[in-house]
C-alpha positions as CSV (number, residue, x, y, z in Angstrom):
1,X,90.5,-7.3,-25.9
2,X,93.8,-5.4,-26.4
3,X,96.3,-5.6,-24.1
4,X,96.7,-1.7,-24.3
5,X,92.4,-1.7,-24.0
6,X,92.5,-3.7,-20.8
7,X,95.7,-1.4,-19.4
8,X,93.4,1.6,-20.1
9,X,90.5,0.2,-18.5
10,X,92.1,-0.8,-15.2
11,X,93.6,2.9,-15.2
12,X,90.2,4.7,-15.0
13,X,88.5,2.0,-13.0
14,X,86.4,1.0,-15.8
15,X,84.9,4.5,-16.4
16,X,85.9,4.4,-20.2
17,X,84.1,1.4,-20.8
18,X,81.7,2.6,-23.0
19,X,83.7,4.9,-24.7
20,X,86.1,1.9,-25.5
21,X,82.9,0.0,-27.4
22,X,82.0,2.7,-29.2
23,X,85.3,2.3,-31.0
24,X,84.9,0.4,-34.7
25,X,88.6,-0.3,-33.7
26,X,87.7,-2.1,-30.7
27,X,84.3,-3.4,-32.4
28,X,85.9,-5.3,-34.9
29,X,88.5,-6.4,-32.1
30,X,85.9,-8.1,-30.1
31,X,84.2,-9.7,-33.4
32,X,87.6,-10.7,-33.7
33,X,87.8,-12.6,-30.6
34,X,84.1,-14.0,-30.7
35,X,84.8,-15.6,-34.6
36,X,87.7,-16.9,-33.4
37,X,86.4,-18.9,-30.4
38,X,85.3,-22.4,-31.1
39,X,82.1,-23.7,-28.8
40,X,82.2,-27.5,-28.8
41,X,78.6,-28.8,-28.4
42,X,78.0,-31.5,-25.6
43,X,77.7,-34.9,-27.9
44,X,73.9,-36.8,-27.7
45,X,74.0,-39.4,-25.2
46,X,72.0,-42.2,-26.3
47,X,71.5,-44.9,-24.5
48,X,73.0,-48.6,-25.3
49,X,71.0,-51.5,-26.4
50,X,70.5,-53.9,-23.2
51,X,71.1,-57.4,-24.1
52,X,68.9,-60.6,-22.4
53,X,68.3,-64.2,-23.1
54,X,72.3,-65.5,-24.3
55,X,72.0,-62.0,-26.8
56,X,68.4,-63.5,-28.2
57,X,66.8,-60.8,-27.1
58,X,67.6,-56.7,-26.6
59,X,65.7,-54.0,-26.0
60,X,66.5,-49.8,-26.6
61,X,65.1,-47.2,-24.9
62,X,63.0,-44.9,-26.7
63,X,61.2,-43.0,-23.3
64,X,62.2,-43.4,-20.2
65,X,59.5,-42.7,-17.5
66,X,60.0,-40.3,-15.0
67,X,59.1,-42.1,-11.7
68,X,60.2,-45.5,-10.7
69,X,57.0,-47.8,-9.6
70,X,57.0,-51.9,-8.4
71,X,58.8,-54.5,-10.0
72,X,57.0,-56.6,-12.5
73,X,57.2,-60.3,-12.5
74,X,54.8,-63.4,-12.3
75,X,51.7,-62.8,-10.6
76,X,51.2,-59.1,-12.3
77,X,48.8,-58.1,-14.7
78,X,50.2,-55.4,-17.5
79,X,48.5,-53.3,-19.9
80,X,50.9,-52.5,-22.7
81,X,50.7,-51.0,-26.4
82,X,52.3,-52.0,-30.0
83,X,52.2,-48.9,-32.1
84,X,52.6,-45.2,-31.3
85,X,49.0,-44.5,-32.0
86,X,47.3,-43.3,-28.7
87,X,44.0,-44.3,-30.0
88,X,45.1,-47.6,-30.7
89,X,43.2,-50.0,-27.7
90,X,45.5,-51.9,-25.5
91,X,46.5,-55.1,-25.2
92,X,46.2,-57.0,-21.8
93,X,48.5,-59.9,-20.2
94,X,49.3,-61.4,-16.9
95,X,53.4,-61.9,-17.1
96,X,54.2,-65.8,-17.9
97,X,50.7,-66.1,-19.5
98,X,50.5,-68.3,-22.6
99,X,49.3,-65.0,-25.0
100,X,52.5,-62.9,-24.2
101,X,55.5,-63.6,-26.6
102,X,58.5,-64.8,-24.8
103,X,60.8,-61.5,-25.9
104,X,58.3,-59.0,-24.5
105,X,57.7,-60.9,-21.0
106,X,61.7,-60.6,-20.3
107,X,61.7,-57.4,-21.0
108,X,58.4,-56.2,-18.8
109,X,60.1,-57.5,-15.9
110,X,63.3,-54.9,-16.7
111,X,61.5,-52.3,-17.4
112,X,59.0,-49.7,-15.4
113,X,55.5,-49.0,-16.3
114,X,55.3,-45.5,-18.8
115,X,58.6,-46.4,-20.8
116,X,58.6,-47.1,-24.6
117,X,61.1,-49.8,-25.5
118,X,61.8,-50.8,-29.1
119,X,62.7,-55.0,-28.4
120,X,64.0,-57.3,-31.0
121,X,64.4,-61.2,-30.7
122,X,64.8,-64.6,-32.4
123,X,64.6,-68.0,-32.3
124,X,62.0,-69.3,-29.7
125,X,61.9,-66.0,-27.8
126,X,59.9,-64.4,-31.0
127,X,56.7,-67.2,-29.6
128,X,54.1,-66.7,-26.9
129,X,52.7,-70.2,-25.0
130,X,50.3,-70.6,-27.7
131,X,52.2,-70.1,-30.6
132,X,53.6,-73.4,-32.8
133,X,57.0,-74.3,-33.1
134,X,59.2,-74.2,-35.3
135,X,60.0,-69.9,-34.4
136,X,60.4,-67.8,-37.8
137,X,64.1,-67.8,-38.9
138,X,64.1,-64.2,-39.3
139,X,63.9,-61.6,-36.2
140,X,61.1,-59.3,-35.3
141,X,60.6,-56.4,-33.8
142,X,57.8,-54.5,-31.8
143,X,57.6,-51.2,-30.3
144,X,56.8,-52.0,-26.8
145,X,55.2,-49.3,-24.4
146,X,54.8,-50.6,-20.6
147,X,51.1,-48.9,-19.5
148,X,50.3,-49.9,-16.6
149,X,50.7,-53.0,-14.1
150,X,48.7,-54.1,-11.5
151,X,49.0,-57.2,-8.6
152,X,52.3,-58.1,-6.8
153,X,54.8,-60.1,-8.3
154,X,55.2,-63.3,-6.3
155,X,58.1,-63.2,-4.6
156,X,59.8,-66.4,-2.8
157,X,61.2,-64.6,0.4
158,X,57.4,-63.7,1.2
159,X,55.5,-66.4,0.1
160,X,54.9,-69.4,2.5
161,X,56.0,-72.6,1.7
162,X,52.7,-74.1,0.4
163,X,52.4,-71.1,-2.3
164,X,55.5,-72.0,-2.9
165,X,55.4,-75.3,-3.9
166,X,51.7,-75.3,-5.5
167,X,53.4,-72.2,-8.1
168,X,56.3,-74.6,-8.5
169,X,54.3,-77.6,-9.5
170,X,52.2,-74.9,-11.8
171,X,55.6,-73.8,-13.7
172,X,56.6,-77.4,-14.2
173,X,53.3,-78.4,-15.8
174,X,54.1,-75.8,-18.2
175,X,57.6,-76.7,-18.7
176,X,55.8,-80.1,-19.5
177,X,53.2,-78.8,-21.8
178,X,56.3,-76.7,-23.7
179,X,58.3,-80.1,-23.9
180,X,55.8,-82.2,-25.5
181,X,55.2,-79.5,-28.5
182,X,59.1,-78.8,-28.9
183,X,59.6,-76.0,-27.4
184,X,62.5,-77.8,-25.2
185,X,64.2,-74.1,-24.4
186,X,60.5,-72.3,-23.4
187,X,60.6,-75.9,-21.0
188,X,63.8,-75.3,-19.4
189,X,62.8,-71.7,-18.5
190,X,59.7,-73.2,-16.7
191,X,61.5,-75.8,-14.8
192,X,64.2,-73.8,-13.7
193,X,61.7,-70.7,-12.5
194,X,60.0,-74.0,-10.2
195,X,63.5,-74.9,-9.4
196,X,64.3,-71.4,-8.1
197,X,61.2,-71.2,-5.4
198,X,62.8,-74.5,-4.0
199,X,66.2,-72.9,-3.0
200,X,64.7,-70.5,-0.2
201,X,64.7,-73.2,3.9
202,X,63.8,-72.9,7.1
203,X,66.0,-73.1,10.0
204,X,65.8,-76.9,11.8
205,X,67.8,-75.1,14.7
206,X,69.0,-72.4,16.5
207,X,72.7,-72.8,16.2
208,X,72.9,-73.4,20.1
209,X,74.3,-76.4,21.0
210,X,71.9,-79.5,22.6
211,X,69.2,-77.6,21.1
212,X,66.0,-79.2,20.2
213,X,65.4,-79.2,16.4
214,X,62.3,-77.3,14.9
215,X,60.4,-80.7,13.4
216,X,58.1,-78.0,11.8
217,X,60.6,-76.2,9.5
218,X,62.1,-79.8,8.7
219,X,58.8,-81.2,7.7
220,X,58.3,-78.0,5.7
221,X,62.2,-78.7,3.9
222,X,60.9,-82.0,3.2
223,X,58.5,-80.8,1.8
224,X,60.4,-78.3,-0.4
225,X,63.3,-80.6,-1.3
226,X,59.8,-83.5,-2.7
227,X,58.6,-80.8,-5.0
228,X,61.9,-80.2,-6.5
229,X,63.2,-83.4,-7.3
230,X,60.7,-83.8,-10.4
231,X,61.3,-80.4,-11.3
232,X,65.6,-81.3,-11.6
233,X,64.7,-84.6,-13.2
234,X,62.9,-82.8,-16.3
């Protein structure tokens, strides 16, 4: 507006108002004003690749899921889909199973059950346990959409120490299996998931001192340190 408009305005207490925008003068004032204001429009936010694996594998969001459910990770079941097609049937996989490619079990335990990644990979990361080496030289790429997920993942702080170490020898007979047909980085993934399990003791005392030591919980750490020493040797 006018500074002489505004001046005029405040004088009557705004009871010229209308008479003030019945004016073609003012009219063209205000079109004035609104041509010459400049709206900047917020910029698309879209969301950065996330990188796994030494950069072998990433993974962009394409639809994020609205709720937040369990994490995902060995011992879980998932029910996931490859194309965009709703009628499409889905595929089924427990995570670390030998029929789910390498790239896509990273990424199911990042993700949360109802997103839609798109996930690209090379080298051995391309292969599921069943697939034969040598990997493809070229990448590939699926469209990866997280149904659902069902069992618990198996988590070291709450299993005991006999789950422990029979899932620990289970990971390094797979690590073995993956060494003998050349897949040596598939084998080190194996044996150093085992090797993890192995990291979590008991305590063989109180802290107080003259205190008599716990020969359960060091019999159990025996037991634990056994189970890991063929695991470091591979």
């Amino acid at each position: 507006l006018k500074r002489a408009d505004l001046e005029k305005l405040i004088e009557t207490g705004g009871n010229d108002a209308d008479d003030l925008l019945e004016d073609k003068s003012l009219q063209g004032g205000l079109d004035d004003v609104e041509e010459g204001v400049t709206v900047e429009k917020a910029p698309e936010v879209k969301e950065a690749p996330v990188v796994l694996c030494e950069g072998n594998v990433t993974y962009l969001m394409l639809k994020r899921s609205s709720t937040r459910g369990p994490r995902i990770g060995d011992g879980c079941t998932i029910a996931y889909r490859l194309t965009d097609d709703p009628s499409e049937p889905m595929s089924e996989a427990e995570v670390g199973s030998a029929k789910l490619p390498w790239a896509l079990e990273a990424t199911a335990k990042r993700i949360q059950v109802g997103d839609v990644v798109e996930v690209t990979a090379r080298g051995d990361y391309v292969l599921a346990d069943s697939d034969e080496a040598p990997a493809p030289a070229v990448e590939r790429k699926w469209r990866f959409e997280l149904v659902s997920s069902s069992g618990t993942e198996r988590d070291k702080f709450r299993m005991s120490v006999d789950e422990r170490i029979n899932w620990a020898n289970k990971l390094r007979e797979h690590g073995n299996g993956m060494l003998k047909r050349g897949r040596l980085l598939r084998a080190s993934d194996y044996y150093e998931r085992g090797s993890a399990l192995m990291d979590v003791i008991e305590a063989e005392d109180s802290g107080v001192p003259g205190a008599k030591k716990d020969e359960k919980a060091a019999a159990s750490n025996q037991r634990i340190r056994e189970c890991q020493k063929p695991i470091l040797l591979n």
